[in-house]
C-alpha positions in Angstrom: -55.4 -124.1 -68.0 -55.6 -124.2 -64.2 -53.8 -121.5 -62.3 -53.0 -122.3 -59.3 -50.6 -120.3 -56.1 -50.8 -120.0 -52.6 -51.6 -117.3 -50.2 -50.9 -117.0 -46.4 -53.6 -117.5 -43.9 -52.0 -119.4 -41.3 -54.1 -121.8 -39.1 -57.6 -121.8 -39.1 -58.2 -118.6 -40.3 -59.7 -118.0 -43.8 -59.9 -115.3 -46.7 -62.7 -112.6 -46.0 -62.1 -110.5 -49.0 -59.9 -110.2 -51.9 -59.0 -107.2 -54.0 -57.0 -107.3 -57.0 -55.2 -105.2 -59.8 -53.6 -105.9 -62.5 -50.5 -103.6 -63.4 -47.1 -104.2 -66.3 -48.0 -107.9 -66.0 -48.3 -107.7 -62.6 -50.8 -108.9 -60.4 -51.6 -106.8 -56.9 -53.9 -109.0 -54.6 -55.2 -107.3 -51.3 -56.6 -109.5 -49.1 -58.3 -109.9 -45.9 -57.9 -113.1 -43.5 -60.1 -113.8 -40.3 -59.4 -111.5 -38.0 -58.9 -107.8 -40.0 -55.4 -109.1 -40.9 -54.5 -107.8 -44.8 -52.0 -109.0 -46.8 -51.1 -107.2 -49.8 -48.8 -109.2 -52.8 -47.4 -108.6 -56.2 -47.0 -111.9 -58.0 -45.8 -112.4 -61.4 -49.0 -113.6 -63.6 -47.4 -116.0 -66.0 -45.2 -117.9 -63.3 -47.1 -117.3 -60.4 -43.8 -116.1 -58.5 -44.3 -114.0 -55.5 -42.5 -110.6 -56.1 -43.6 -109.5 -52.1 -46.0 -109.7 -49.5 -46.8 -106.9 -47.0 -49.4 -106.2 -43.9 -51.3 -103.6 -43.7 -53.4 -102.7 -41.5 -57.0 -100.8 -41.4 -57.9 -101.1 -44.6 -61.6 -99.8 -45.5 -60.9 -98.7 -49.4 -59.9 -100.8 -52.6 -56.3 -100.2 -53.6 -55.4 -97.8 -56.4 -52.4 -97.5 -57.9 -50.9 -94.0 -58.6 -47.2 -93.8 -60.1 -44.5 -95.7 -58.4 -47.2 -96.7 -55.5 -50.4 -99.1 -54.5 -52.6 -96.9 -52.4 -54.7 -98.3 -49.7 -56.3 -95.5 -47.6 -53.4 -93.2 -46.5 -50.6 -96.0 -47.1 -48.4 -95.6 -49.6 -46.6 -99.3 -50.3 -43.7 -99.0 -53.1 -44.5 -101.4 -56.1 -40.8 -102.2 -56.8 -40.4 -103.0 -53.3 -43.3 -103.4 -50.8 -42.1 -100.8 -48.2 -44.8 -99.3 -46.3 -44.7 -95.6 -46.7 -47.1 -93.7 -44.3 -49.8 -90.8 -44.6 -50.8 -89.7 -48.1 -51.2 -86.4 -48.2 
């Protein structure tokens, strides 16, 4: 069965590097466009619906994901929500 969504990139930029989790039927995709641009998005596997998208910025780790949060470096982002949450102590 082919799977198939769509991620922003905007003009000619391109993906550099994706990451990915999958969490509760979730899936978390990190990625990077052209340009040191990351977009991080929850999408609902079995429709493909986007939950959220969020950027973050600086990213030199995977993401984990720890309680009600996706980690990435010291950013906390809310999984029920995408708000950006700053400087994990």
């Amino acid at each position: 069965m082919r799977r198939v969504f769509n991620l922003r990139v905007g003009g000619r930029a391109r993906i550099e590097r994706v990451y990915y989790l999958e969490h509760q039927n979730d899936l978390f995709l990190l990625y990077e466009v052209t340009g040191q641009i990351f977009y991080l998005v929850r999408m609902e596997q079995t429709k493909r619906k986007l939950r959220w998208s969020t950027e973050v910025r600086d990213v030199t780790e995977a993401p984990v994901i720890d309680g009600d949060f996706v980690i990435v470096n010291d950013t906390r982002i809310q999984k029920s929500s995408g708000r950006l949450i700053q400087g994990v102590t």
